[in-house]
Structures are given as structure tokens and as C-alpha cells.
C-alpha positions as CSV (number, residue, x, y, z in Angstrom):
1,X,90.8,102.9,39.9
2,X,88.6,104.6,42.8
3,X,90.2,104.5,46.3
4,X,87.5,102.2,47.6
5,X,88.2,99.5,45.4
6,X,92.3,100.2,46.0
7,X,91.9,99.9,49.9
8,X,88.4,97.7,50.0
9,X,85.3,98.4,51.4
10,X,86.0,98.9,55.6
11,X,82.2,98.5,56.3
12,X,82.5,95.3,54.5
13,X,85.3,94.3,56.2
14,X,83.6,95.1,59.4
15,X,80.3,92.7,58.8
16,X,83.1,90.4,57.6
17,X,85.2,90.5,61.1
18,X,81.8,90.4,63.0
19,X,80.7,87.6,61.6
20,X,84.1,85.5,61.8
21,X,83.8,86.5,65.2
22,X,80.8,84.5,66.4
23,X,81.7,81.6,63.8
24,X,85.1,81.6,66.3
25,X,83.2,81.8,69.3
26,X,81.0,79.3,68.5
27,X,84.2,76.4,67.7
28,X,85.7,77.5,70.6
29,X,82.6,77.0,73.0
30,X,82.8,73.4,71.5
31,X,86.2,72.7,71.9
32,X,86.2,74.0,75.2
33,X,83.0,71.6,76.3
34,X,85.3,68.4,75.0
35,X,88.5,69.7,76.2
36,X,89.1,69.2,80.4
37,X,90.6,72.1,82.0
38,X,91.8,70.8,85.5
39,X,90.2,71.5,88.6
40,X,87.5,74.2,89.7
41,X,90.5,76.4,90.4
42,X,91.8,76.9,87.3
43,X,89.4,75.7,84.5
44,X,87.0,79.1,86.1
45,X,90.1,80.8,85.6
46,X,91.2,79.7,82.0
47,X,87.5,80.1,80.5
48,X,87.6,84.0,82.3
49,X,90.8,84.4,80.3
50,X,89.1,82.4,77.0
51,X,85.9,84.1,76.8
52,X,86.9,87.3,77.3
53,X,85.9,88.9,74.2
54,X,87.9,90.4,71.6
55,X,88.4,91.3,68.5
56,X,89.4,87.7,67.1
57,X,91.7,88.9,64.8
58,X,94.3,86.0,64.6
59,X,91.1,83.5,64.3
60,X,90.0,85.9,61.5
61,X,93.3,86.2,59.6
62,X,93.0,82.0,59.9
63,X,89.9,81.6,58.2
64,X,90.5,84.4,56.0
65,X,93.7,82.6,54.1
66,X,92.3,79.4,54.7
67,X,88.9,80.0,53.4
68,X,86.9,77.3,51.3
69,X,89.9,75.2,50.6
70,X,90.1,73.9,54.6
71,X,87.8,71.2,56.4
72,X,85.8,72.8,58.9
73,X,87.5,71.0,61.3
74,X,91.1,71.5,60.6
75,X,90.4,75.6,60.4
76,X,88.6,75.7,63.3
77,X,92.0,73.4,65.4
78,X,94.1,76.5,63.6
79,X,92.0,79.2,64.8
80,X,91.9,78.0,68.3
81,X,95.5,77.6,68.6
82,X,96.8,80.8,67.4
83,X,93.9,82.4,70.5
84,X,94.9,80.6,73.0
85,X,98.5,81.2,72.1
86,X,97.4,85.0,72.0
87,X,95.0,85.1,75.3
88,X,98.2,83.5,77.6
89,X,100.7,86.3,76.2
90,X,97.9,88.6,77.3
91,X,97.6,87.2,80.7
92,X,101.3,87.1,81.4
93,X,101.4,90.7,79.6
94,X,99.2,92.0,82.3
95,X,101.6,90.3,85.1
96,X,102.9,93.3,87.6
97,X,106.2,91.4,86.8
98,X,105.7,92.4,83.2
99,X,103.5,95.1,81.8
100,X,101.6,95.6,85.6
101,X,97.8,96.4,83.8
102,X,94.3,96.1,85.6
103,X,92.3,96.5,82.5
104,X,92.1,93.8,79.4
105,X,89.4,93.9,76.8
106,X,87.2,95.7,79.5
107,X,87.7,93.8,82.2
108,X,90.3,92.9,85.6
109,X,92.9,91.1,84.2
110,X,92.9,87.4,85.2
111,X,95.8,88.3,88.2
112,X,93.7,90.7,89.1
113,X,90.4,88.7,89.7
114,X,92.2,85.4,90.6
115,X,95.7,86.2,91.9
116,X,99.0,86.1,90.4
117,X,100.0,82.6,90.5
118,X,96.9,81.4,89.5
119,X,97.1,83.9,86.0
120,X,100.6,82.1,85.8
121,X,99.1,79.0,85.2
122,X,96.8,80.2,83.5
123,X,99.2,81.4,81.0
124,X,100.7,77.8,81.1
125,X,97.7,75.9,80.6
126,X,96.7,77.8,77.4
127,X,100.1,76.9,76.0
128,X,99.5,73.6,76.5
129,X,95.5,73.9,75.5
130,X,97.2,75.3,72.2
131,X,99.6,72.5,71.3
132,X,96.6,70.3,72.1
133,X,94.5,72.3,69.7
134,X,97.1,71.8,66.5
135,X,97.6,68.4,67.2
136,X,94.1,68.1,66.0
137,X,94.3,69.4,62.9
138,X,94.5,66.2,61.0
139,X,97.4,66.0,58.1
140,X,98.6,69.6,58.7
141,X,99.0,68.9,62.5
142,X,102.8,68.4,62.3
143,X,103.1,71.7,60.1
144,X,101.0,74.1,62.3
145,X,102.8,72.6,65.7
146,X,106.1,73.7,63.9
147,X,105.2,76.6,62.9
148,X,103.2,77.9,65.9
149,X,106.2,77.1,68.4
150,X,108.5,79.0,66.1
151,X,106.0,82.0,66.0
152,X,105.6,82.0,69.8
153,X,108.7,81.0,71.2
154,X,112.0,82.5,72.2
155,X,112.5,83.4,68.2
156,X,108.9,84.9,68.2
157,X,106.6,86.4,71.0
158,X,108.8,85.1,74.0
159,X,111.6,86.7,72.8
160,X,109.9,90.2,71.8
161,X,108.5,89.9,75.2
162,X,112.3,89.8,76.5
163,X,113.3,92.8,74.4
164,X,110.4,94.5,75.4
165,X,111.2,94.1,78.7
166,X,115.2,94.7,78.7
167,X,114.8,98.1,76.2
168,X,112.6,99.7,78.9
169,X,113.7,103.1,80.2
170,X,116.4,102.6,77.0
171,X,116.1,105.1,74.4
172,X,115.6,102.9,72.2
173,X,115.8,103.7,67.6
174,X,113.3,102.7,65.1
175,X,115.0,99.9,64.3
176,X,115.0,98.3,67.6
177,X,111.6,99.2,68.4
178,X,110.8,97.2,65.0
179,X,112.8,94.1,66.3
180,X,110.3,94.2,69.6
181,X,107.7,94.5,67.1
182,X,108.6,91.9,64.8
183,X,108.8,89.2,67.4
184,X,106.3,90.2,69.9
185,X,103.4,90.2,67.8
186,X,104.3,90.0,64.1
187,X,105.6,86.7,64.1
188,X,102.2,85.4,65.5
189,X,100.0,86.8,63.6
190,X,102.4,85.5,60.9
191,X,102.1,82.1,61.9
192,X,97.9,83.0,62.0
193,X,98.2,83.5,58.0
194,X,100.3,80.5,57.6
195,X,98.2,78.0,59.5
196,X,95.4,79.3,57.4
197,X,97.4,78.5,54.5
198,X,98.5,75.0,55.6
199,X,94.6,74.2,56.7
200,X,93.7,75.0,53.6
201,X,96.3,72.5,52.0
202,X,98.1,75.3,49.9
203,X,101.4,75.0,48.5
204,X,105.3,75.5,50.3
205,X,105.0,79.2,47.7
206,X,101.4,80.3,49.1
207,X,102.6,79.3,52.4
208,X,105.2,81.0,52.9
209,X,103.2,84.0,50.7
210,X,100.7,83.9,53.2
211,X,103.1,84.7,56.4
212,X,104.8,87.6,54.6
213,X,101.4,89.1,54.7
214,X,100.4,88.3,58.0
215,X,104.0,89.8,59.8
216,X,103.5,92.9,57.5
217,X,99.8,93.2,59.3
218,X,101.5,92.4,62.0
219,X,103.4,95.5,62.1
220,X,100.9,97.7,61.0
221,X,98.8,96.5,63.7
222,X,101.8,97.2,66.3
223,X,102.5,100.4,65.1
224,X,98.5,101.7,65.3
225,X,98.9,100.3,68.8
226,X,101.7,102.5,69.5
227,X,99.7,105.2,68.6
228,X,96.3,104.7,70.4
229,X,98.6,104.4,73.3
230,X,98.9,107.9,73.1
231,X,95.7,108.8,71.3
232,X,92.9,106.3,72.9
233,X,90.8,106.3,75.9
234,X,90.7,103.5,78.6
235,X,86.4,102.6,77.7
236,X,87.0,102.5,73.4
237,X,90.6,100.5,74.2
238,X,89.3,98.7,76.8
239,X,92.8,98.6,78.6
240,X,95.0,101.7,80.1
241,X,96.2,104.2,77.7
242,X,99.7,105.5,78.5
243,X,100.9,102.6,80.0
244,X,104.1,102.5,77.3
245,X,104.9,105.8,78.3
246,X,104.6,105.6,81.6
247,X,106.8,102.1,81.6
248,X,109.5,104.4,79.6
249,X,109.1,101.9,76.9
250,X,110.5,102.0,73.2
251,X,107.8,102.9,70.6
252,X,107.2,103.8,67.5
253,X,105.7,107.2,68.8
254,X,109.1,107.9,71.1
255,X,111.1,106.7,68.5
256,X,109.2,108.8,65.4
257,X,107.1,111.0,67.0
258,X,103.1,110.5,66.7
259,X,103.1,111.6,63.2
260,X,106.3,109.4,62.1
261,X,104.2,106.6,63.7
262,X,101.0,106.9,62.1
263,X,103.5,107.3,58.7
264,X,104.6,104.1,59.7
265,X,101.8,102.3,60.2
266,X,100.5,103.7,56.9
267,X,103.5,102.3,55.2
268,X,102.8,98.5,56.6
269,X,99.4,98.4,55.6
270,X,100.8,99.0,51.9
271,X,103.0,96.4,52.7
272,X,100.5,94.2,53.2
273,X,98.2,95.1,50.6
274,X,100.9,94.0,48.7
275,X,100.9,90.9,49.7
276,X,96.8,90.6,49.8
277,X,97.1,91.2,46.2
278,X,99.9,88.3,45.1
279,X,97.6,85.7,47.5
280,X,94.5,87.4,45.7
281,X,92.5,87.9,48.9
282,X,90.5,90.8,46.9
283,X,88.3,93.5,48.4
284,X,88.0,91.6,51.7
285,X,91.6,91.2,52.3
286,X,91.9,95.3,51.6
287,X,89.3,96.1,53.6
288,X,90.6,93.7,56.1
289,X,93.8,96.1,56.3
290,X,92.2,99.3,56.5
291,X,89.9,98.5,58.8
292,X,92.8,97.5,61.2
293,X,94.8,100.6,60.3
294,X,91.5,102.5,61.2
295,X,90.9,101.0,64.2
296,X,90.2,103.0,67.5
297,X,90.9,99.5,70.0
């Protein structure tokens, strides 16, 4: 078997991302117009945070598992959770009480433009705008608010938040690096593959299939993210380089070194190929996972 068909085609993959992009900014532009946002203050606010560009990966790992099988309407309530979910752990992220950045996606973060308690909010109302989104999503509704809470709450990305937080200046071994990884931000995009799955009305197996895959791209995706830490530049990431460094956090890279790292995340994308195959994504799914191995931002 040639490599390309082992890994899928990345440029495919690419068009493929591209175009699940706009198909996500399109449903959220109309869920935003029907959805109210509070006052002037903070609606200006919450669509800077919203609108902000992206790479839509959660969205895409949504519409990816859920594909044909899921009503347009019930994928697009999935896909809209899971990023708004995402954007307010990015806002509170970028809090000087937390990570302290000034750059996200190429821009002032939102504390930055609007002040700190108004990116607090912020944070909260996109929470809320999230719940709000799955409780939408017709008969899977009850299934995807489960699931997302569990994903993004103090068992998920709250909590990897927290260790993330208490393990800096720690020196900090692989496998406690992993547990920040495994919460923070595998367990999300976990949740993104299984509320694919559930919009798509697959079985308890394919569900539970489905956010194996998505944590083990997950940590692949963590791990590369360790590494452009160290590797990128601010204008291709589009937020400051060095900061885990500089913050004396645990990574991958101070844990294994920048080659152990990049070994690592090498060894999660097989993971998840793994799993691509048993749900029988195909070439896209691969490419899918090598493209986001590949990835300079």
C-alpha cells in the first residue's frame, strides 16, 4: 500500500477543512442573527470573540463523524456548541489571571480590546450560548448536553485548565503533562466526535468509537501545539510563541525534549488513524490527521 493512501491525501484534507469552514460560518452567522446576545456591551463583545476566525476544527470533526446520516439542523446545533464551548476557554485562556496573552487567531484578545471583566462575561455567555445551542438539537439534545458538560467541565477542560495552572513552575513528567492534556483539550474535541456521532443517530458502539478517536486527535493536536510553541512564529500562529516556556509550564517539549515531542505527537496520530479506520472515515479521516500533525498554526 503507498504511503498516501496509508496517511490520506493532506491537500484533500485541506479543500475538505476549507470548505467545512465556511459551511460553519455560514450556520453560525444564522444562529447568531436568531439568537439575542444582551446589550450593546456585550453582544459587540461575544460576536468579536465568535467571529474571530479559526481553523474550525471541533465544527469540522462534528460534521466529519456525523456526515450524511445527521439533519442539517441537528449537525449544525452540535457544531455550534462544541465552538462556543471552545472560543470561551480561549477568552478565559488569554485572562492575565490565566495564560496573560495579547495575541489570539491574529488579533487583541477580547480583554485586551474590551477589558477584563467584560472577556469574563464573555467567557460566561458563550457557556450559556452553548447549552442553548444543544438544547436545540432535537432527539439527541439530552445526549449532546450530557456529554458536552462532561467534556468541558471540572472532569474535562475546567479541570485541565486547573492542572495547567497549579503544575506551573513544577517540573512536571510525561505522564502529568498528558493528564493536562487529556482534560484541557482532549476531552473536547472528544465530545466534538461524539456529538457528531449522536447527530448522526449512530449506535451506543460507534459512539463511544467515535470519542476514542477524537481524544487520541486530541492529543496529537496538543502535543504539535507543544511543539510550535517552540518552533512557530507569532504571524503563521497567530498568538505568542514561547509563552509555555516563559510561564514555566509542563510540556511535552520540557518533559521529552522537542524531538521526544514531535515522537509523540507522531505516535497519537497513529492512534487515531486507528480509530479513523474501525469508524471507516477513509482517505478523508487520514488526511484529516495528517494534516493536523502537519500543521504550522
Amino acid at each position: 500500500m503507498e504511503l498516501s493512501s496509508k496517511l490520506g491525501d493532506v491537500e484533500d484534507a485541506r479543500l475538505w477543512l476549507e470548505g467545512s469552514r465556511q459551511w460553519f460560518e455560514t450556520s453560525l452567522e444564522r444562529f447568531l442573527a436568531r439568537t439575542d446576545l444582551g446589550p450593546a456591551a456585550l453582544s459587540g463583545a461575544v460576536e468579536y470573540a465568535l467571529l474571530g476566525g479559526g481553523k474550525r476544527v471541533r465544527p469540522a470533526i462534528v460534521r466529519l463523524i456525523g456526515g450524511d446520516c445527521a439533519a442539517a439542523s441537528t449537525l449544525e446545533a452540535a457544531a455550534i456548541a462544541v465552538e462556543c464551548i471552545h472560543t470561551y476557554s480561549l477568552v478565559h485562556d488569554d485572562l492575565p489571571c490565566m495564560d496573560d496573552d495579547d495575541l489570539r487567531r491574529g488579533r487583541p484578545t477580547v480583554h485586551r480590546v474590551y477589558g477584563e471583566a467584560t472577556a469574563v462575561l464573555v467567557g460566561d455567555a458563550l457557556q450559556a450560548l452553548a447549552f442553548e445551542a444543544a438544547g436545540g438539537a432535537g432527539r439527541s439534545a439530552a445526549a449532546m448536553t450530557v456529554a458536552l458538560a462532561q467534556a468541558s467541565g471540572p472532569a474535562g477542560m475546567v479541570g485541565g485548565q486547573g492542572l495547567d495552572l497549579a503544575g506551573e513552575g513544577q517540573d512536571l513528567d510525561v505522564a502529568a503533562v498528558q493528564d493536562v492534556h487529556r482534560t484541557k483539550t482532549a476531552a473536547l474535541l472528544g465530545a466534538s466526535a461524539e456529538l457528531g456521532a449522536l447527530a448522526g443517530g449512530a449506535d451506543d458502539d460507534r459512539v463511544r468509537a467515535a470519542r476514542e478517536f477524537g481524544r487520541s486527535l486530541g492529543m496529537c493536536f496538543q502535543a504539535t501545539d507543544d511543539v510550535l510553541d517552540v518552533t512557530g512564529d507569532a504571524l503563521t500562529l497567530g498568538k505568542t510563541p514561547g509563552k509555555d516556556r516563559g510561564a514555566a509550564k509542563g510540556t511535552l517539549v520540557a518533559a521529552l525534549g522537542l524531538e521526544g515531542a514531535r515522537v509523540e505527537a507522531s505516535r497519537r496520530a497513529s492512534e487515531a488513524r486507528d480509530h479513523a479506520n474501525l469508524l471507516g472515515l477513509g482517505p478523508l479521516g487520514l488526511g484529516l490527521i495528517e494534516l493536523l500533525l502537519r500543521r504550522k498554526s
